[in-house]
LOPA-770335 format. One record per atom (N, C-alpha, C, O): x, y, z. Coordinates in steps of 0.001 Angstrom, whole numbers, plus 500000, padded with zeros to 6 digits. Example, Ala and Ser with C-alpha at 12.3 -4.5 7.8 and 13.67 -1.06 7.14 Angstrom:
BEGIN
513190494310507800;512300495500507800;513200496700507800;514236496681508465;512850497750507080;513670498940507140;512900500030507870;513409501138508039;
***
This chain:
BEGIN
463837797792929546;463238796936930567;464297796489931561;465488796472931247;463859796127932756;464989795771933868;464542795048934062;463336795012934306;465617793730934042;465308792328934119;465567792279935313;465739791082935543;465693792794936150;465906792624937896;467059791780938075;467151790994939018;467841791911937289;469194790659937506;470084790926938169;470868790036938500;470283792391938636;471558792860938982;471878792416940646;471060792429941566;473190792063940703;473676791447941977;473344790110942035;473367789593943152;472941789205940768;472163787896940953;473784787337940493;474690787916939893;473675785923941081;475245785027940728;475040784062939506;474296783081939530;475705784419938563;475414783325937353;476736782790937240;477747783430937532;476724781603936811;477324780686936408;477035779995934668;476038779446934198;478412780330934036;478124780355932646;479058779037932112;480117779308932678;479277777952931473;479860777113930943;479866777438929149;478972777838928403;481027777132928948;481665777354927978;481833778709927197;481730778924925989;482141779616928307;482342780726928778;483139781491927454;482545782528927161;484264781245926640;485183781796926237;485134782337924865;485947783127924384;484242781902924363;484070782288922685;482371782539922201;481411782374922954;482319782866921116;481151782362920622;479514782969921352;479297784119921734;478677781963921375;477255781934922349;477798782455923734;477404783409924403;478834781541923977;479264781747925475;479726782906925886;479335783383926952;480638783537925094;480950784881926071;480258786178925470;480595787289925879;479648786079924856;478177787017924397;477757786434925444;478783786559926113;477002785858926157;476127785337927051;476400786044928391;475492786654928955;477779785963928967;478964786438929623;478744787467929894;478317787789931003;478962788221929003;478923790139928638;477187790464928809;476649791401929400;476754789668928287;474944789999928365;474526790275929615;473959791278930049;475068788679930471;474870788597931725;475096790023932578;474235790853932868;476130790038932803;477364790913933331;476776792685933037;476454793495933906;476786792869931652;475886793811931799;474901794458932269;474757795672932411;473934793239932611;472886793799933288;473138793992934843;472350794300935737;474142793785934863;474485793662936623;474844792206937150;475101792101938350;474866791541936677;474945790252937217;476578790312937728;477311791276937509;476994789049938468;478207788524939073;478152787338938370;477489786364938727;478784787395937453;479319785987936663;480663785053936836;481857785338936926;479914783773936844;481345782981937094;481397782246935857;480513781437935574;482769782569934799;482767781926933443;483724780717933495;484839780851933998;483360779685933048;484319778578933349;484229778096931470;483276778007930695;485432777917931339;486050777919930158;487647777260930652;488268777557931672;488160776025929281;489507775680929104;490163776767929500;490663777084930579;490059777476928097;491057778868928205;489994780016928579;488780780037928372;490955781108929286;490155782103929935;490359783809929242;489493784684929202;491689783883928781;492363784345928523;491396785916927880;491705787053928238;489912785519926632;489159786062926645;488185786811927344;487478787740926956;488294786076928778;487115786518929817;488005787432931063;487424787625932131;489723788089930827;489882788877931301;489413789976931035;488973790434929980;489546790503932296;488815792083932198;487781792314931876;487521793412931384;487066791583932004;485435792221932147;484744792659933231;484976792026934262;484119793374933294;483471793997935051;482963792899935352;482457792180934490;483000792625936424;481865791258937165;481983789884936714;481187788953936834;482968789928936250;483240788553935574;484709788216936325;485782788807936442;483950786473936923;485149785808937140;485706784819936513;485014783851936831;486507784470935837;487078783682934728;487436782597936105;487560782890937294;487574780848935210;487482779709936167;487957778656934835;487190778146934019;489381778517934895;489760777464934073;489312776311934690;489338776241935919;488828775226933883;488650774357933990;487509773417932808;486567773745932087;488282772035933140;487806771103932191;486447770662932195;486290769526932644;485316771331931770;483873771096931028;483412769145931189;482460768606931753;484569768570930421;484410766853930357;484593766325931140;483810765394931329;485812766531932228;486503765854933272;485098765865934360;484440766830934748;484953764493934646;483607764238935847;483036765291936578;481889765722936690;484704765757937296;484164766426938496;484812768336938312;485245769170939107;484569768308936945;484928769667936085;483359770771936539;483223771632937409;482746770426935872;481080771332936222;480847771724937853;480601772833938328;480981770655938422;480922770579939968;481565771679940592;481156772432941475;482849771635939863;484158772506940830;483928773556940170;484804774358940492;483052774136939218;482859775677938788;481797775652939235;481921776656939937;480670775277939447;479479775846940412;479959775966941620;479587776995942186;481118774823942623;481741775004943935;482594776537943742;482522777393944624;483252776709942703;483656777863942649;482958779448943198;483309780337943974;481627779148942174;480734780366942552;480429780457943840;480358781486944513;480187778976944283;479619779163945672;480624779544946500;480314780421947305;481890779084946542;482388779770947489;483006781461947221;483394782142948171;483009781716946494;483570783057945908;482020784004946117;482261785199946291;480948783756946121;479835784708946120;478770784111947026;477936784886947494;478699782666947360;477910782158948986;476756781625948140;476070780858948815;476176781816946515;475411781008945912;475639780690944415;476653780701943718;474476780432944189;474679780557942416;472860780759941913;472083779806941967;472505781941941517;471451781937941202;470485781463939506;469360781046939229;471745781845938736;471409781137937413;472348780198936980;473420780170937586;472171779454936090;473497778533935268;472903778234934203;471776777757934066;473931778612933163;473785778777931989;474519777367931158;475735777217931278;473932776642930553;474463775456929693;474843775649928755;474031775570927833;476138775978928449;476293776550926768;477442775681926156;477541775438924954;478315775233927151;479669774457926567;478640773425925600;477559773002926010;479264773098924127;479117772102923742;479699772542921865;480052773615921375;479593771446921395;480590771193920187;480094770498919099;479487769647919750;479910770241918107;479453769457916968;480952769205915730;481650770121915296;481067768091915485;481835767748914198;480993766870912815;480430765789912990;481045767477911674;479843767172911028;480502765592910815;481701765321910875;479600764822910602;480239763070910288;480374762843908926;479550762016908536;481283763372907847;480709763237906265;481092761870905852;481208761632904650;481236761227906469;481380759785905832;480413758794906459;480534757625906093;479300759138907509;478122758630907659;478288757476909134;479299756977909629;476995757369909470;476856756888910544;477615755660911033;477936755391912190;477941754650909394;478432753637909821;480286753951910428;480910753220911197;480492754484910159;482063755087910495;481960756077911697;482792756951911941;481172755901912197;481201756711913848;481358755500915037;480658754487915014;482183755712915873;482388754835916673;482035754800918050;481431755807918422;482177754190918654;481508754157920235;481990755200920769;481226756105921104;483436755307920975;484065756215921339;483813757932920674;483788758854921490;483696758134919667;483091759007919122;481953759706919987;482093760598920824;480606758971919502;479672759319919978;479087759810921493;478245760678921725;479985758771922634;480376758730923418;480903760230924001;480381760983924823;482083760338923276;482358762120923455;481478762666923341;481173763202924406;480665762909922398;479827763999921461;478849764253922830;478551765291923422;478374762384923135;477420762819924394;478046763482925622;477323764308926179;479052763309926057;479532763696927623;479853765278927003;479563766206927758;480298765532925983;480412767271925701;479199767796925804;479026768734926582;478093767261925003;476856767922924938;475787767685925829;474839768469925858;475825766892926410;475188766582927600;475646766146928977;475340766943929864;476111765389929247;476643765010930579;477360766221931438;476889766550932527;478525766867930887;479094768509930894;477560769318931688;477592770173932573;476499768810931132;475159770198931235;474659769520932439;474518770202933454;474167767374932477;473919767096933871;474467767375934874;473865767685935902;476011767304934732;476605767680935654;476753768962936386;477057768803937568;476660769810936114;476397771348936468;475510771588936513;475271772600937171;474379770883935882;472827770821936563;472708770370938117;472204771112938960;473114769353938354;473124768959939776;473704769387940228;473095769742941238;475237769921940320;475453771169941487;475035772179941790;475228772685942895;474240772793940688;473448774228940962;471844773748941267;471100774611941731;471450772766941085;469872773019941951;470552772375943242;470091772926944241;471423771466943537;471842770906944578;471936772577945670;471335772619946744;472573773516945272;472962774413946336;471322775346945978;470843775653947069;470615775727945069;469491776377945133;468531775682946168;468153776206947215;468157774292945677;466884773165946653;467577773312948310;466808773067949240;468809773651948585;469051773635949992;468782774964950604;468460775296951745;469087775857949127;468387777050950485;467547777683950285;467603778903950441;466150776849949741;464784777004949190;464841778223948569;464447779135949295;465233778585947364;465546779801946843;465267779337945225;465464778296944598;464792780464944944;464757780673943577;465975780182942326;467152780465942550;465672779583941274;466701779811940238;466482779868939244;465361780254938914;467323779558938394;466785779610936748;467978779225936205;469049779816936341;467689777803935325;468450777211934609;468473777391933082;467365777216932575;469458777697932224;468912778277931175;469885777061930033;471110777184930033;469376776190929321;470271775270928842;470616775909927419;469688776688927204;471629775958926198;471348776252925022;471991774513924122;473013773827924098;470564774507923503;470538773217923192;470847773454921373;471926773877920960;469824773134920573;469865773306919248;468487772847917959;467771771847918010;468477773383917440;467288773372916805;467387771211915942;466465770414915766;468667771088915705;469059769840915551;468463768701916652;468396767512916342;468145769083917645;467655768444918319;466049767842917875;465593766865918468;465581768259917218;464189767624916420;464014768349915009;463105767867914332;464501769096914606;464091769666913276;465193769199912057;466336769539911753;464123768156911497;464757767591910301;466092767137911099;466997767971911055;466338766042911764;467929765404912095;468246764930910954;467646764560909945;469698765041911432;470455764979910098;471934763819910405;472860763826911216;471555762995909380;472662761682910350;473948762752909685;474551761923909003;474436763608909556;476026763909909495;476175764812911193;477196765083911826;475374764964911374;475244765059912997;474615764718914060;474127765397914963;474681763203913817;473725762669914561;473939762228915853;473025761702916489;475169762402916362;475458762184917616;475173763519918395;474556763475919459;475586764617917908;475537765924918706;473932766095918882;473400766291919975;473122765973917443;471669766035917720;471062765228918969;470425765765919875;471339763935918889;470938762911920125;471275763461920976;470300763588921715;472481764115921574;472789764816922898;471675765996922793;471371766463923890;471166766430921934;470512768231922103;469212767773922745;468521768337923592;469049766558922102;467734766193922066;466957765332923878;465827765237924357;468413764881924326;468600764390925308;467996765500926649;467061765528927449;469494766547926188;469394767772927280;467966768152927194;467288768186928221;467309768531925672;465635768944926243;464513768175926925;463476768458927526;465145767131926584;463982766125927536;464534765950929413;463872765469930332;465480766344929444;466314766369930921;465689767737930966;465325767868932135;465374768838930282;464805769972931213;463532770154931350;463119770987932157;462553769285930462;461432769487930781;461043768605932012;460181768967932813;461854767210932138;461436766192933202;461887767302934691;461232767192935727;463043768308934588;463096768801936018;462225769829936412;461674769983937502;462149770690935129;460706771424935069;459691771109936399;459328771813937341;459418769715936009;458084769495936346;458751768828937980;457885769014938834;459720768297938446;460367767975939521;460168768909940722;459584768668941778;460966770357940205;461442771449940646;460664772393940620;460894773183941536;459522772782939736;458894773879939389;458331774287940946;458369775469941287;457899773425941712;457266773678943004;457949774415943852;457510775100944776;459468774191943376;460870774866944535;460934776555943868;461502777501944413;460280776582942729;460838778263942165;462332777892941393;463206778757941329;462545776457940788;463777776642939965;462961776570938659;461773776254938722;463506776830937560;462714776946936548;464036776517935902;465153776550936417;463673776085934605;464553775300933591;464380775320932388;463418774566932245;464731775758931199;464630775828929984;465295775987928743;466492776267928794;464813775875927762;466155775552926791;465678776994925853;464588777565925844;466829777287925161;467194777806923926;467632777065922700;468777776710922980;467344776627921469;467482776155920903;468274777034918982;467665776952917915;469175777495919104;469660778236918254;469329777199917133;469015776029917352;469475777964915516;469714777476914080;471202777907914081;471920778059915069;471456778038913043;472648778607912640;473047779967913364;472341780973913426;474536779768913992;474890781095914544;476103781463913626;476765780622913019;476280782563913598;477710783224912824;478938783148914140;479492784139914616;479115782072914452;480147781738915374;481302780940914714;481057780540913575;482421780663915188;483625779563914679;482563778186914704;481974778065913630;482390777667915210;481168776170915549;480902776196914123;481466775356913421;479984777191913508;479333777355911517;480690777779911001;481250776903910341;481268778769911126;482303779652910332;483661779687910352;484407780339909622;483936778932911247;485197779149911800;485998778216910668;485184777582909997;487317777983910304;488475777126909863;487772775800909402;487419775284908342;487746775437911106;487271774089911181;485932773481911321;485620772302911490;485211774545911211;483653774760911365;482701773999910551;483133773062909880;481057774389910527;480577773076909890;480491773326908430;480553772482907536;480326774710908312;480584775489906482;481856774820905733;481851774258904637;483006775039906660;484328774380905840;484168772704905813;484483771947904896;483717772452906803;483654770808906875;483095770455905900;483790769866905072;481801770638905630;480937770253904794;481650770772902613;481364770370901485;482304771482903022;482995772168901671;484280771411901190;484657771062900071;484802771288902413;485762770219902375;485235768577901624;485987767644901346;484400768612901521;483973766730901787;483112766787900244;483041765879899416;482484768193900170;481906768380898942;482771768481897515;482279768308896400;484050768771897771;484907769976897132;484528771233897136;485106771951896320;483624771783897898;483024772993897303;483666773852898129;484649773587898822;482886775265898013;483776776604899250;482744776800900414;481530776592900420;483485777207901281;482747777418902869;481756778475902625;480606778348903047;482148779541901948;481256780882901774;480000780162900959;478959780333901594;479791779392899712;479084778677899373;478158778133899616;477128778223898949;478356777153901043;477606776239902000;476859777232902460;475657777275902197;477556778298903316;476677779085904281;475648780016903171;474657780571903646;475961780142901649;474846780689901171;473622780036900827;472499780515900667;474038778850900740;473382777593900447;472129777366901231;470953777181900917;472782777443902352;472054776873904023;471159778336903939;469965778072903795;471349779369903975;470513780696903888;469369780351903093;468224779999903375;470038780564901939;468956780252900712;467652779344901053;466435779522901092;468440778418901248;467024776880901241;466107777177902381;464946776768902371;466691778005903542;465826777663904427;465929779121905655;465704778838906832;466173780196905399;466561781327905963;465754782228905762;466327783081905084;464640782545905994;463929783951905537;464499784729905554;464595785367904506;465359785248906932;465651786145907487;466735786872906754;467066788058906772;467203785816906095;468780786244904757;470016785740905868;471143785989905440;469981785100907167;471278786001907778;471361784578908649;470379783839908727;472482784305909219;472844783746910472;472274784307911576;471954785478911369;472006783871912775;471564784717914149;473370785196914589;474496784830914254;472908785960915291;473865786561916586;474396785762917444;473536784946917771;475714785507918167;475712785209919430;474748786411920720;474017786295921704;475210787223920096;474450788042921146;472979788206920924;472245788637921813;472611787913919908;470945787914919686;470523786315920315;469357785974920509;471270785768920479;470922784287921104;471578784745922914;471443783942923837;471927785459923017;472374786070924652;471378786864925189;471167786777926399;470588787786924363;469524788173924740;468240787307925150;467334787763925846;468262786259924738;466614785237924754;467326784491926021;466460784008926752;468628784262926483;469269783557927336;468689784598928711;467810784480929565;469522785438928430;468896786857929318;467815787030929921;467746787279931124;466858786920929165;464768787039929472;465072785714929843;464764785950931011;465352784714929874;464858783433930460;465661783463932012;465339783026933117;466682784094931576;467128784032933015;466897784562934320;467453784117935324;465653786005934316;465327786594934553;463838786832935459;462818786765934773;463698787038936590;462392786768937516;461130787620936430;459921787508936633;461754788476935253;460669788841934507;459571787664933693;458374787544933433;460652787052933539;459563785298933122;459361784372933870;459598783201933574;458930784728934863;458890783611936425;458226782308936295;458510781179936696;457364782746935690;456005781395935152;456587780590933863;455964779654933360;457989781099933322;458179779939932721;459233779086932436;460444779271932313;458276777787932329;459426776418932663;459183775664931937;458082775672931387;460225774624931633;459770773705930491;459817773657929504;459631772759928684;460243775259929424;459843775378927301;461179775934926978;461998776471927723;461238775605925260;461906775492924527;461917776375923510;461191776058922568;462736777758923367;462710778841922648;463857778827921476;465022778528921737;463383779202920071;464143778904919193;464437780035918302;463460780664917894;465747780450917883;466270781498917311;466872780809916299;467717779954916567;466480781120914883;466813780521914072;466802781100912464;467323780586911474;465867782599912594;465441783306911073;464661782694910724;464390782772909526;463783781635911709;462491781429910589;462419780105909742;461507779809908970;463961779081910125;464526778078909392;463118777113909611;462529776844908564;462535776577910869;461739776123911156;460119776807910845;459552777812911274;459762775834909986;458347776650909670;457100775799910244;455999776002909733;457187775146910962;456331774183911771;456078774897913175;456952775616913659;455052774715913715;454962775159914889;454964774040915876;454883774280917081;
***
């Protein structure tokens, strides 16, 4: 299928690892002109069509100056992709989380996404043009919350209610807005060192390989973690004039973890 993407300008946040540069390569593949903004870039050399854009995700006026980027390097920005964001599991519980804490958790997981939200419909609404905002939020955001992540959930949960309210703002302009909501990905974020498998193994005494069989077991049909790139593909179709009519909604890749409709 041809998602008609090719020559379209995307703009990708948290570009460098993981969801993000599967997303990157997805993009890019299909033809797109990607602008990846990531700390480190170092990963996002050399890819066809990809322009790597250090810069700080948290810092206020960080999001701004990578959508200003695209725009001046390609004259728009037709998609933007919300992907920067981070979770640290809390194993010693809500009362030991602090202002400051939470505080982060929100400006990583959300504020990072307002902010690059408003520079990219800001330059789409001026030149009555089409877009497509594609946020990746998390299934934590309403399914079964869980206070050892309850700050990152409140941010997921935040960003989906910020895309359905523009949804309905914007839908009249041809921007469209929507979330992805991953379960478990086989990324560093679950797997990595410092990830939520070791965290949680750490605090248990138990082993990381353990947790993640654990987490399968109880609630995984599928047997498996998702993909970054199987979560780059659903990013892909949303980003795409092939789903024009839709806005608002909230698509979830997960193996099935969620059995509620």
């Amino acid at each position: 299928m041809d998602l008609q993407l090719r020559d379209r300008i995307a703009v990708v946040t948290g570009a460098s690892k993981g969801i993000g540069l599967a997303v990157v390569r997805e993009l890019a593949g299909e033809g797109m002109r990607v602008v990846a903004g990531a700390r480190t870039t170092a990963s996002l050399e050399g890819i066809d069509g990809v322009t790597p854009f250090a810069v700080d995700l948290v810092a206020r006026e960080g999001p701004a100056q990578l959508v200003a980027h695209a725009i001046e390097r390609h004259g728009r920005v037709d998609v933007l992709v919300n992907n920067v964001g981070g979770v640290r599991v809390r194993t010693e519980g809500f009362l030991a989380i602090s202002d400051e804490e939470f505080e982060a958790s929100m400006q990583l997981n959300l504020f990072a996404a307002l902010r690059a939200t408003r520079a990219a419909i800001a330059d789409m609404a001026s030149r009555g043009a089409p877009g497509a905002i594609v946020n990746v939020a998390s299934v934590n955001a309403f399914f079964e919350p869980d206070g050892g992540v309850v700050d990152y959930g409140a941010a997921k949960a935040a960003l989906v209610n910020v895309a359905k309210a523009l949804a309905q703002e914007f839908g009249s302009r041809g921007i469209r807005v929507n979330n992805v909501s991953p379960g478990p990905v086989a990324t560093d974020l679950w797997l990595g060192d410092s990830g939520v498998a070791a965290t949680i193994a750490k605090a248990s005494g138990g082993d990381a390989g353990a947790v993640r069989e654990q987490m399968i077991a109880q609630g995984i049909p599928s047997g498996r973690f998702s993909t970054p790139e199987e979560v780059a593909t659903l990013v892909a179709v949303l980003a795409s004039a092939r789903t024009g009519n839709v806005t608002g909604s909230s698509f979830v890749i997960d193996g099935g973890l969620i059995k509620t409709t």
